[in-house]
N, C-alpha and C positions, 0 to 999 in steps of 0.2 A: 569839302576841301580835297584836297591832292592827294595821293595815296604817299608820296614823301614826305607831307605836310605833317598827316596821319601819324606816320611813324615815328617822324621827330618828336613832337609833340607827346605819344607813349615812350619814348624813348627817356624826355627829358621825366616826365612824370614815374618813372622807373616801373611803370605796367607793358601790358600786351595790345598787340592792335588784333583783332581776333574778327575775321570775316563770318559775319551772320548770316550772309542771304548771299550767294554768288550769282544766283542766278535774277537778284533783280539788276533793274538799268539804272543809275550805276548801282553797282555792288555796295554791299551794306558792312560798314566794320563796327567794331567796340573798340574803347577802349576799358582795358580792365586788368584785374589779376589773373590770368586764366587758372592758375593754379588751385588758388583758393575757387576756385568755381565747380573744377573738377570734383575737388574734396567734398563742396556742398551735396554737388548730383551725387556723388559715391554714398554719402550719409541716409540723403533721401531716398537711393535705393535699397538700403540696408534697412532701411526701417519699415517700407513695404514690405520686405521680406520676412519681416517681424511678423506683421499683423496679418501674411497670409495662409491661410490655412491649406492644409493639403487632407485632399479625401482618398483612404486608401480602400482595396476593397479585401477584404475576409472573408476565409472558406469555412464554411462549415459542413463536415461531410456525414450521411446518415448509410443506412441500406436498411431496407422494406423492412425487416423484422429486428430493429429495435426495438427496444423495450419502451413503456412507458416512461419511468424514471429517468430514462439514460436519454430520452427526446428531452424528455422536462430543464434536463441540466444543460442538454445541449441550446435549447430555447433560452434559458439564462443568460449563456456567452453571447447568442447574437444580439441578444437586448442591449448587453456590456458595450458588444460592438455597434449597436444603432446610439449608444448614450454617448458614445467618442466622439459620434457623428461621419464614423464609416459606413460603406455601402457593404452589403454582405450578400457570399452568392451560396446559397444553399444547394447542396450538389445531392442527391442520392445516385448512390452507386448498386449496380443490378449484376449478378455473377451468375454462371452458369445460367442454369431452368431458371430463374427468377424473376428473367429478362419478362417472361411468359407474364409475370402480374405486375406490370412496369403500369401499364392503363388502369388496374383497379386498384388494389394497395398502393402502389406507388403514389399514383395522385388522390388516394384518398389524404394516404399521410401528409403528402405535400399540403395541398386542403384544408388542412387538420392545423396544421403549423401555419400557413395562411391567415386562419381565423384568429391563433392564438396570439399574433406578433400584430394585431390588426388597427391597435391605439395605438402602439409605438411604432410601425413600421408603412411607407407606402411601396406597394410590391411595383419594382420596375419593370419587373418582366416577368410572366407569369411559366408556371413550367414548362419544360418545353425537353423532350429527347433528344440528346447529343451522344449519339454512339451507344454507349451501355450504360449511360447515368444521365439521369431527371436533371436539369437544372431550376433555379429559380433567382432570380438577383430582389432585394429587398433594399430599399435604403431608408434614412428617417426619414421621420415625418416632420414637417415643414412646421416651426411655427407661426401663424397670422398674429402681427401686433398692432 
């Protein structure tokens, strides 16, 4: 029909003519409410919004000569933070002379905590030296259903 046609017709009906496709031959309209249509999309994106999850990632920071206990508690928190189902980047930090056993302790302990985080965690990226501190990124582990 006519694009006057069109309109009268939304006009009498007390909706919108609302062009869908401009670029086909001829151009494509509705008629409708546009308003309430809006509201519909506005709802359906808010409820995507809902159910999307955001993955953040967590630092957790050591240096070489921690202690046992004080890794163990700190191994705790990342587990905390792999049950959130955040990514976590384990950072060791190396000061002064330290730097010097950055390749044996450093990556022993990284290693160490590797093995430990190894049911609950798959390593994203394995240590690597950035400046004066070890890194390491972990995130959970995927479950298969």
């Amino acid at each position: 029909m006519s694009a006057d046609e069109a309109r009268e017709r939304a006009y009498d009906d007390g909706l919108d003519l609302v062009e869908v496709s401009a670029t086909a031959k001829p151009p494509v309209c509705r008629i409708m409410n546009y308003d309430k249509y809006r509201y519909e999309q506005k709802k359906k994106l808010q409820e995507a919004k809902k159910k999307q999850t955001t993955i953040e990632t967590k630092e957790v920071k050591f240096r070489p000569k921690t202690e046992e206990h004080d890794l163990n508690f700190k191994i705790k928190h990342i587990r905390k933070f792999l049950g959130q189902k955040n990514k976590v980047k384990i950072t060791m930090r190396f000061r002064g002379r330290e730097i010097v056993y950055s390749q044996t302790i450093g990556l022993e302990a990284m290693n160490r905590i590797a093995e430990t985080l190894e049911e609950d965690a798959t390593i994203l990226q394995p240590p690597t030296m950035e400046g004066r501190q070890m890194v390491m990124f972990v995130g959970p582990k995927i479950q298969k259903q």
